[in-house]
C-alpha positions in Angstrom: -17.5 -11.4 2.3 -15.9 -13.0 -0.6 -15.3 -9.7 -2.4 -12.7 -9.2 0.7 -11.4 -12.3 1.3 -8.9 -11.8 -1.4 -7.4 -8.4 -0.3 -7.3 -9.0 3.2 -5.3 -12.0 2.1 -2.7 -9.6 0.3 -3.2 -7.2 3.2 -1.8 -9.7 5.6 1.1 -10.9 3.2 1.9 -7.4 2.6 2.2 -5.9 6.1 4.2 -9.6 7.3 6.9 -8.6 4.6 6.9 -4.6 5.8 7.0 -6.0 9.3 9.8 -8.1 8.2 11.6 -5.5 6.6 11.5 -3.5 9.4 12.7 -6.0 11.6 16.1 -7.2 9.7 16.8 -3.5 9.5 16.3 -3.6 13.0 18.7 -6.2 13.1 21.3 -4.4 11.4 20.1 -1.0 13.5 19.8 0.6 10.3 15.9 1.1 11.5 16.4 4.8 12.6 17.6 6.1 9.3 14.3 7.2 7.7 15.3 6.7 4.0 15.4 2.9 4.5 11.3 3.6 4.6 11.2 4.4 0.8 11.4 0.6 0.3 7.9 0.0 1.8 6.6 2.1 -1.3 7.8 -0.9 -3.3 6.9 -3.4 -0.9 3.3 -2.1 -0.5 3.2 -1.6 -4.6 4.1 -4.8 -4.8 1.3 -6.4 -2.5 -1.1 -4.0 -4.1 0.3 -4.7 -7.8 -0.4 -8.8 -7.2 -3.8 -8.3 -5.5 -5.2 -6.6 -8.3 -3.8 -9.0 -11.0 -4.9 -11.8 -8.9 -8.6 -10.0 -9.0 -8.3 -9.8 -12.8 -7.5 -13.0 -13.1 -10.5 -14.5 -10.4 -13.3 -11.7 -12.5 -12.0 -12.7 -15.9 -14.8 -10.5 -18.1 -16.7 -9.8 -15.1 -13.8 -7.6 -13.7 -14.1 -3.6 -13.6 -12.6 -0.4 -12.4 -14.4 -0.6 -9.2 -13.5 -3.9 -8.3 -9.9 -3.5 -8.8 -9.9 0.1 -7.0 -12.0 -1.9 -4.1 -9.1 -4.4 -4.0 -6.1 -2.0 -4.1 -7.7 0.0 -1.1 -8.0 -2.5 0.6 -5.1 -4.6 0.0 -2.9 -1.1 1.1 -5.3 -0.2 4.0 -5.0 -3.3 5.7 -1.4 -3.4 5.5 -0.9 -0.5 6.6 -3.3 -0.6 9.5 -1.7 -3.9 10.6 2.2 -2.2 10.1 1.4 0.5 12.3 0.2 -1.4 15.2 3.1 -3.3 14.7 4.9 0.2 14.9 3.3 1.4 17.9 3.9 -1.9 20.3 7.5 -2.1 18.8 7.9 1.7 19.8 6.1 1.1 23.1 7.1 -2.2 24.3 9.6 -4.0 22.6 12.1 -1.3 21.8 11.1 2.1 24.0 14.4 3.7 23.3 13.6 3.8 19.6 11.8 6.8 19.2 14.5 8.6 21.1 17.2 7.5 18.8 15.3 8.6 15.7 14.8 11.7 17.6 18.2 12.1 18.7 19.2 11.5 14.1 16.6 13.7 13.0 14.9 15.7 15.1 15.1 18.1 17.8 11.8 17.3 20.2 11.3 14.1 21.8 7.6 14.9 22.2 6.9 13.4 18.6 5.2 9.9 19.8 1.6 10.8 18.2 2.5 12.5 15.1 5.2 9.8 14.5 2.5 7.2 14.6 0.1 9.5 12.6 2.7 9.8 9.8 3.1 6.6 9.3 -0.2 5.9 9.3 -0.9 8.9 6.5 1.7 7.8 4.9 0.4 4.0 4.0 -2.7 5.3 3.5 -1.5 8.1 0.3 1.2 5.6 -1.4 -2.1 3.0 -1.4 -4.2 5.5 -2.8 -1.5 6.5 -5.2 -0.5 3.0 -6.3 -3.9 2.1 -6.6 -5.0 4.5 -9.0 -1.6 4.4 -11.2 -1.8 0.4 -11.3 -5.5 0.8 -12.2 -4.8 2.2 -14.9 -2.5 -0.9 -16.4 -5.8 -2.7 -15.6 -9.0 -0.9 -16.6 -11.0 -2.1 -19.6 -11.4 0.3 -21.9 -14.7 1.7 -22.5 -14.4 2.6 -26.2 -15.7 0.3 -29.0 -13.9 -0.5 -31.6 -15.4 0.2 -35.3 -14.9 -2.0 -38.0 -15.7 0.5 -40.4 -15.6 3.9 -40.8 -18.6 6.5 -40.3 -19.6 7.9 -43.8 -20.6 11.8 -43.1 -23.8 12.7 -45.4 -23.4 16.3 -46.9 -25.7 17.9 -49.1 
């Protein structure tokens, strides 16, 4: 359990700030405009970014590719997870007419509720996949050894 302690930690920090974000858009009813969304890439990459530095730091030698990956996932999944229930009672119960204005900017059909959720879902889930495995590699240890001198080749 103390492998997950950690990212759940970030998880929970992450998806309170993309909560947050959403919310003082909200505020500003800038919320139905889709392109304010690109930000919780960065948000996300962020949360993800810290968790795995943070893990670095905890493993010292002891840290690896599979522990860092293990933490991104995690750190992204559980954010995202948490955001989109979030999502879903905001849509539901706190603001029904929402997805009706979003509907009403963008798109034709207001019989979108599922795939809505389901894309934002899908998306959380790809940019933590994506982060992950581009931050991991500013974090792997490299698996080559280092010579000190150079191989002498024996010809006859």
């Amino acid at each position: 359990m103390k492998n997950f302690t950690l990212p759940i930690r970030f998880g929970l920090a992450t998806s309170g700030s993309l909560i947050a974000y959403f919310l003082v858009l909200a505020l500003f009813d800038w919320h139905t405009n889709i392109f304010y969304s690109l930000f919780n890439g960065i948000i996300t990459g962020f949360g993800i970014y810290e968790a795995i530095k943070y893990r670095k730091l905890e493993e010292g030698k002891a840290f690896n590719y599979r522990k860092g990956f293990e933490t991104g996932i995690i750190t992204g999944f559980m954010a995202t997870l948490i955001f989109t229930l979030f999502f879903t009672v905001y849509t539901t119960e706190v603001n029904p007419a929402f997805l009706a204005q979003l509907s009403a900017q963008w798109f034709s059909n207001l019989e979108f509720k599922g795939i809505v959720y389901f894309t934002v879902a899908i998306m959380g889930f790809a940019t933590s996949l994506v982060l992950t495995l581009s931050f991991m590699q500013l974090f792997k240890v490299p698996n080559t050894i280092k010579r000190k001198k150079p191989l002498h080749v024996v010809t006859e």
